[in-house]
OpenMM code with the backbone's topology and positions (N, CA, C; nanometers):
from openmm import Vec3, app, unit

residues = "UNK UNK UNK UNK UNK UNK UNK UNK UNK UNK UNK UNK UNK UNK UNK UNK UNK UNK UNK UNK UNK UNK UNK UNK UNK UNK UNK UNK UNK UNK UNK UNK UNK UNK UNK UNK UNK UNK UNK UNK UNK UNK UNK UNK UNK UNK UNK UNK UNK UNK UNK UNK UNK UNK UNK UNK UNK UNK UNK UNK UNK UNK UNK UNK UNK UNK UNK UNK UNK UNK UNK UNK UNK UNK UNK UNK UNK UNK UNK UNK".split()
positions = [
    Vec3(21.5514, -9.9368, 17.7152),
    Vec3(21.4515, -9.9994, 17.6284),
    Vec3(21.4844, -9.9603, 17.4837),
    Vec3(21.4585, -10.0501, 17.3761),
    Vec3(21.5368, -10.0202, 17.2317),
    Vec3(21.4021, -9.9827, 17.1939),
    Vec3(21.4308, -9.9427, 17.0446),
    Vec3(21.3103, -9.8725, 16.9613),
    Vec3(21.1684, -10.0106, 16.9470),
    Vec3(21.2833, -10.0957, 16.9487),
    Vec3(21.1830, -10.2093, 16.8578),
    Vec3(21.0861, -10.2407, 17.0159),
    Vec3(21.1377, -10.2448, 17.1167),
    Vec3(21.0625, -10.2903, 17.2513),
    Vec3(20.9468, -10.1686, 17.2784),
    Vec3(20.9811, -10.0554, 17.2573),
    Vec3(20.9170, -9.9436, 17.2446),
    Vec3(20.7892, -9.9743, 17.1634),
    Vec3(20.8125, -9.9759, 17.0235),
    Vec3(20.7303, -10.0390, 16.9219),
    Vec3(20.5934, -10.1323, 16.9475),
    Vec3(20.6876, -10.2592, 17.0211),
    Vec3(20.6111, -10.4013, 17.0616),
    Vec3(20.5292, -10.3767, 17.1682),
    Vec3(20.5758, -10.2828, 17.2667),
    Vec3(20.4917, -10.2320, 17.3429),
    Vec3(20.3859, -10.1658, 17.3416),
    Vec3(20.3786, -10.1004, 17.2441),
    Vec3(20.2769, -9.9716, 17.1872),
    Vec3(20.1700, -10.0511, 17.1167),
    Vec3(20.2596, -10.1914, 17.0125),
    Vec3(20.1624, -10.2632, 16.9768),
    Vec3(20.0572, -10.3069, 17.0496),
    Vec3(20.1337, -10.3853, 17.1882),
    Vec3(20.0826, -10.4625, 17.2654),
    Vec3(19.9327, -10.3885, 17.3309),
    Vec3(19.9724, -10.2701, 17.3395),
    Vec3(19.8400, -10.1931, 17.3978),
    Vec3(19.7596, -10.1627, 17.2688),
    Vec3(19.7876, -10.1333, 17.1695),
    Vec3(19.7048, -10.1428, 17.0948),
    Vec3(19.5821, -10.2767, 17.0908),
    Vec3(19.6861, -10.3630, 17.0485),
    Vec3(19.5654, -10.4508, 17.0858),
    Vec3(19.5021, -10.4974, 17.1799),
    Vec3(19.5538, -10.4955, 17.2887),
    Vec3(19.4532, -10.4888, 17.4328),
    Vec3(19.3537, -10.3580, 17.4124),
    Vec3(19.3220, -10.2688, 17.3354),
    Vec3(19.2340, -10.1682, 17.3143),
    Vec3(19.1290, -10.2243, 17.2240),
    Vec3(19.1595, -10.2851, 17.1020),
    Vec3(19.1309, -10.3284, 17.0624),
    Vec3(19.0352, -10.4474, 17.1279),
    Vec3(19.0954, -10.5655, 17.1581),
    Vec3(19.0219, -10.6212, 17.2406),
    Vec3(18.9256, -10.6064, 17.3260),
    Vec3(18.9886, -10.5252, 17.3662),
    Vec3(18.8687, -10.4166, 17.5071),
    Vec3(18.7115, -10.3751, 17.4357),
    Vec3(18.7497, -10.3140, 17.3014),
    Vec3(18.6095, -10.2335, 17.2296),
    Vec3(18.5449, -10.3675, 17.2420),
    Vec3(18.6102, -10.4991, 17.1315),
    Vec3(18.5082, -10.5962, 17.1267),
    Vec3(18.4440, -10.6765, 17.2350),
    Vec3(18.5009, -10.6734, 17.3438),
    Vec3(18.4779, -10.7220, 17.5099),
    Vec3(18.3490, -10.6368, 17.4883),
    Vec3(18.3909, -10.5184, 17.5061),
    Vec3(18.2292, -10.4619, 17.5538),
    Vec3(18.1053, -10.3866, 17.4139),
    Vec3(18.1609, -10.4691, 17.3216),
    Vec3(18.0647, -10.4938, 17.1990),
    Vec3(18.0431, -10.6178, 17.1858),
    Vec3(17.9432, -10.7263, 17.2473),
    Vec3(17.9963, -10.8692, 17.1981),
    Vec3(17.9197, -10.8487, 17.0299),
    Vec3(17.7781, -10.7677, 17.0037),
    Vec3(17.7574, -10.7835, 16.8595),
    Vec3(17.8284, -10.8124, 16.7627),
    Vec3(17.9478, -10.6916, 16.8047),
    Vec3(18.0803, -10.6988, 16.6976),
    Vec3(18.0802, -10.5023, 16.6625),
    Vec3(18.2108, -10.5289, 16.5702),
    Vec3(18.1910, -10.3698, 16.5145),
    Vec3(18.3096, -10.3653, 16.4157),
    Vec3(18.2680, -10.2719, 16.3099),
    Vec3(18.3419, -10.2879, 16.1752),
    Vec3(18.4960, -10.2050, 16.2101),
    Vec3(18.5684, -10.2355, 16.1337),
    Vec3(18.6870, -10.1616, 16.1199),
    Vec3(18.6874, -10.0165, 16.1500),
    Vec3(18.5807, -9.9234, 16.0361),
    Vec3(18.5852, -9.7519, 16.0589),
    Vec3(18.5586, -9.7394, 16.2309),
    Vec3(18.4514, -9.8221, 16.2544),
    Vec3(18.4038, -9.7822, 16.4364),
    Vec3(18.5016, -9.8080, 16.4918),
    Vec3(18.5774, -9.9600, 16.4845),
    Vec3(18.6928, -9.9392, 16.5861),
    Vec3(18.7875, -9.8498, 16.5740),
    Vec3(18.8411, -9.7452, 16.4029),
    Vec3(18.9395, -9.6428, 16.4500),
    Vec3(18.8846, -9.5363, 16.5098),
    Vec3(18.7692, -9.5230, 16.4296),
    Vec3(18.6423, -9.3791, 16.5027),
    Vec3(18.6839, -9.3854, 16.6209),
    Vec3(18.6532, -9.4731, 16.7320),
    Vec3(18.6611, -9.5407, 16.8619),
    Vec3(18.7624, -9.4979, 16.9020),
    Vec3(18.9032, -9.5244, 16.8844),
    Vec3(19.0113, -9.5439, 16.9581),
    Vec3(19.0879, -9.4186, 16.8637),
    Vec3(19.0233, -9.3447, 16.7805),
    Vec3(19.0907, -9.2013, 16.7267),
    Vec3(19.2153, -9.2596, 16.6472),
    Vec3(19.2335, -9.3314, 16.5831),
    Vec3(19.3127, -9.3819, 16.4670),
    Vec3(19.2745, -9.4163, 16.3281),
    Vec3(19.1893, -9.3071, 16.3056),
    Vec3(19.1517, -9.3092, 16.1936),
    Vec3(19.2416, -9.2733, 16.0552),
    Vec3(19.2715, -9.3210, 15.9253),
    Vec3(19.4033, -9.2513, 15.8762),
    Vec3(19.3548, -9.2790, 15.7250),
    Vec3(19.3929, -9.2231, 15.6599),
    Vec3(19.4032, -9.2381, 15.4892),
    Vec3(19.5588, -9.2370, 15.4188),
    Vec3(19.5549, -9.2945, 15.3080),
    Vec3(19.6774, -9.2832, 15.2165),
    Vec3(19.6526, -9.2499, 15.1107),
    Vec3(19.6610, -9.1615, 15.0542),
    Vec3(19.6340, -9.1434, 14.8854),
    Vec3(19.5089, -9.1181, 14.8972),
    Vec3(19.4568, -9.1407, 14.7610),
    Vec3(19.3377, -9.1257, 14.7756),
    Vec3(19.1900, -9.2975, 14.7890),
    Vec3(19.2519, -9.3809, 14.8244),
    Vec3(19.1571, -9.5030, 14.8057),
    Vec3(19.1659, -9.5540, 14.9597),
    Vec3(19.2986, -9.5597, 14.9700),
    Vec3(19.3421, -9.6356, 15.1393),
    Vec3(19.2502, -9.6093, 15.2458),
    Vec3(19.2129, -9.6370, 15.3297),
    Vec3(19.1341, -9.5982, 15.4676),
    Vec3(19.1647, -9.6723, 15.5760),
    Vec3(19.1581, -9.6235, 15.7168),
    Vec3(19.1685, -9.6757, 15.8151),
    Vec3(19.2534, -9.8070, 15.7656),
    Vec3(19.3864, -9.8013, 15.6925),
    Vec3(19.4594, -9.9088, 15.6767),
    Vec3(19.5481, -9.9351, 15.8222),
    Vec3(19.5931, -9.8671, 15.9236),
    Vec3(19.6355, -9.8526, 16.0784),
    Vec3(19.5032, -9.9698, 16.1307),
    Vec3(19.3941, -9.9692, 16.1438),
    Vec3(19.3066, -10.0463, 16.2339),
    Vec3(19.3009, -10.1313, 16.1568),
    Vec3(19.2962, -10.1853, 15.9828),
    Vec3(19.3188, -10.2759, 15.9036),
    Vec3(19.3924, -10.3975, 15.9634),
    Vec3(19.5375, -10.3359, 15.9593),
    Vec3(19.6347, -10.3950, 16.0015),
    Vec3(19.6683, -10.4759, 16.1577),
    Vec3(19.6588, -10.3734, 16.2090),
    Vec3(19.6040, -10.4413, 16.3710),
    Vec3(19.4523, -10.5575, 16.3648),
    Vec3(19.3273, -10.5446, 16.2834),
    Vec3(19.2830, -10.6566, 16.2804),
    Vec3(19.3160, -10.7596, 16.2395),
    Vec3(19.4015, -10.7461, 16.1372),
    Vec3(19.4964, -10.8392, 16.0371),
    Vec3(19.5789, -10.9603, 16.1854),
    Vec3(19.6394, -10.8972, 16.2368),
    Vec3(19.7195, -10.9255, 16.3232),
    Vec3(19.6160, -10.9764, 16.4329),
    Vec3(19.5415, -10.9629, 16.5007),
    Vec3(19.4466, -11.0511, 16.5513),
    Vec3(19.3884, -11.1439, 16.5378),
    Vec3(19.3364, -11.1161, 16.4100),
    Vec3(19.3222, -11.2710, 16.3299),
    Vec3(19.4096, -11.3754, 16.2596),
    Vec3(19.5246, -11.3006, 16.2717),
    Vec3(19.6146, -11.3958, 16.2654),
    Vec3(19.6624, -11.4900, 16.3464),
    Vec3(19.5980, -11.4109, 16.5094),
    Vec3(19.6492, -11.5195, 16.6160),
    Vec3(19.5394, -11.5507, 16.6600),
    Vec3(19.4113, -11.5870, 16.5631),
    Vec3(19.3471, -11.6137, 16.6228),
    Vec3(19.2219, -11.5241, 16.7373),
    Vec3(19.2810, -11.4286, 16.7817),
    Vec3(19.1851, -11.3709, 16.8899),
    Vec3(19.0198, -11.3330, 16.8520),
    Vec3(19.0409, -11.2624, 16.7411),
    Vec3(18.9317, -11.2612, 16.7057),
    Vec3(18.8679, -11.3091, 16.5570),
    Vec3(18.7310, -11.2973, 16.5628),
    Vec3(18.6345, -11.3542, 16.3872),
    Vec3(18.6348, -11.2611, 16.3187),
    Vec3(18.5822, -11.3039, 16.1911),
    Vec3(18.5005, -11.1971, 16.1203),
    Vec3(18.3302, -11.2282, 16.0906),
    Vec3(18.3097, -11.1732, 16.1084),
    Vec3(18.1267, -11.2240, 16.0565),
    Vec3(18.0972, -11.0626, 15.9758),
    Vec3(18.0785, -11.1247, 15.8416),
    Vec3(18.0536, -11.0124, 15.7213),
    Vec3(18.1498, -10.9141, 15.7522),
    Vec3(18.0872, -10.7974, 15.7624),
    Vec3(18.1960, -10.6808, 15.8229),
    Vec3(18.2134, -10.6128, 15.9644),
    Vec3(18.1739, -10.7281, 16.0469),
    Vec3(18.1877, -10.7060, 16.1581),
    Vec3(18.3356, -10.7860, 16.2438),
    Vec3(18.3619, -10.7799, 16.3159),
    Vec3(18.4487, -10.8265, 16.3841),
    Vec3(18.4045, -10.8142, 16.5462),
    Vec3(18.4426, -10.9519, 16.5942),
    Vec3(18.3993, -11.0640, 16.7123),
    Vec3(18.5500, -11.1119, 16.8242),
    Vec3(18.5364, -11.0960, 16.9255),
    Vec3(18.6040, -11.1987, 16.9932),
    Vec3(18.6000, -11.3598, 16.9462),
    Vec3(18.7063, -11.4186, 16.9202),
    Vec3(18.6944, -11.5271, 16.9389),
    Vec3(18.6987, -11.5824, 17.0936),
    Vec3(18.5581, -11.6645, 17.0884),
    Vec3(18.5157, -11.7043, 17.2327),
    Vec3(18.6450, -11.7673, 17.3356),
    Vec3(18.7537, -11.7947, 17.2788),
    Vec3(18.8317, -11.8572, 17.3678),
    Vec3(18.9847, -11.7729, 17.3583),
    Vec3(18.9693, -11.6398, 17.3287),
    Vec3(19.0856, -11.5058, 17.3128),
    Vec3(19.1014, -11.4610, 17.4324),
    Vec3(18.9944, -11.4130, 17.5198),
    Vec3(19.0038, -11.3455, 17.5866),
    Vec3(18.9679, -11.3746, 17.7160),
] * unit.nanometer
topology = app.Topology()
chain = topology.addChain("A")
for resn in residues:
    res = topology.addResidue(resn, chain)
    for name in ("N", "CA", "C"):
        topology.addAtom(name, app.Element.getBySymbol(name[0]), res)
């Protein structure tokens, strides 16, 4: 297995974790709760935050899986 499959893999469960919180949140839940949640909480400097769970939502909503409503984040009803 190469680094990058390694990588894609690690992604891949990431976001099935991801997914999973909002499965059994249908309310929704903001960015800090989902790293709180899944212990990936991270800073850069001094302004950055939870930019790691940022990014992985980034990437969800990019394909679609999930919404945003204000600062919450949703399954999209037909993701999962």
């Amino acid at each position: 297995m190469t680094h990058r499959d390694k990588a894609q893999n690690g992604l891949r469960l990431l976001k099935e974790a991801v997914l999973g919180l909002l499965r059994d949140n249908p309310s929704g839940l903001g960015n800090a709760e989902i790293a709180d949640l899944l212990g990936i909480r991270s800073s850069f400097g001094k302004g950055a935050k939870d930019w790691f769970s940022w990014s992985l939502l980034g990437m969800l909503w990019n394909e679609k899986r999930i919404v945003r409503k204000g600062r919450r984040y949703l399954l999209n009803g037909s993701a999962y």
